[in-house]
C-alpha positions in Angstrom: 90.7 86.7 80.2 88.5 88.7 82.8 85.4 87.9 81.2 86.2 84.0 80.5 87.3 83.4 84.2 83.6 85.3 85.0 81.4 83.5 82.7 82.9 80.4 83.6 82.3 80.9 87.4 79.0 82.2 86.7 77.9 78.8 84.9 79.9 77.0 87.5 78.1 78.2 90.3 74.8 78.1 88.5 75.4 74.5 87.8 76.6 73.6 90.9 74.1 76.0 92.9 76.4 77.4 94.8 76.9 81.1 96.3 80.2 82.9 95.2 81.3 83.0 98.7 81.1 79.2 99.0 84.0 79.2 96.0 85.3 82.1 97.6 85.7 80.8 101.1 87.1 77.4 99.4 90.2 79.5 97.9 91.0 81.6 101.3 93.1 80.2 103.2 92.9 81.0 106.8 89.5 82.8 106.4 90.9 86.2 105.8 88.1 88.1 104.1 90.6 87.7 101.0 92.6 85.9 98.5 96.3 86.3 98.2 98.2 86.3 95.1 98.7 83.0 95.5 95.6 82.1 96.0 94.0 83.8 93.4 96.3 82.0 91.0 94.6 78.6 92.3 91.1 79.8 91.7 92.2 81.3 88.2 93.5 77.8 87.4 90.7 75.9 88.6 88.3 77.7 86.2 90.8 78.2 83.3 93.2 74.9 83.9 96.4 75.5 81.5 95.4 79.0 80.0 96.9 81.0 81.8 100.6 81.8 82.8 101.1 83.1 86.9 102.9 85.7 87.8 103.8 88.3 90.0 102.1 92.0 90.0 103.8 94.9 91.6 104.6 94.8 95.2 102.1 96.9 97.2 102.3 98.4 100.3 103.7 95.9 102.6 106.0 94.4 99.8 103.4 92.1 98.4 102.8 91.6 95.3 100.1 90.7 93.0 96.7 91.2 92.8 94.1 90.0 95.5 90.6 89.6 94.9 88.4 90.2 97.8 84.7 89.2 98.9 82.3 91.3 100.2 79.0 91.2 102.7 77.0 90.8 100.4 79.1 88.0 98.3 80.0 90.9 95.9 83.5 90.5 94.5 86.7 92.8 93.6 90.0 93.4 92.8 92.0 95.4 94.6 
């Protein structure tokens, strides 16, 4: 599933010729530097609509759960 979401926002963003932090900055909402499970579950459905099912991860620290996916300075992404 990993691989298909990142091929499909690699052609995406070639296509479109974009930067990933454009997409990314699209997702986050409120500008945090990250993207909240819920958020991530937008950007997963946007590039995969209707193949995959959302749900919760375990809570972390903080009592959220989920995973978040976070951008870096140099538009480098990862999970956390």
């Amino acid at each position: 599933m990993a691989v298909a979401l990142f091929d499909t926002l690699d052609a995406y963003l070639k296509e479109q010729r974009m930067r990933c932090q454009e997409v990314f900055n699209h997702f986050d909402g409120g500008a945090k530097g990250w993207l909240a499970p819920e958020e991530l579950g937008r950007l997963v459905e946007h590039f995969l609509p209707g193949q995959v099912r959302l749900g919760r991860g375990r809570p972390r620290e903080g009592g959220r759960g989920g995973p978040e996916l976070r951008c870096g300075p140099v538009g480098s992404v990862s999970a956390w």
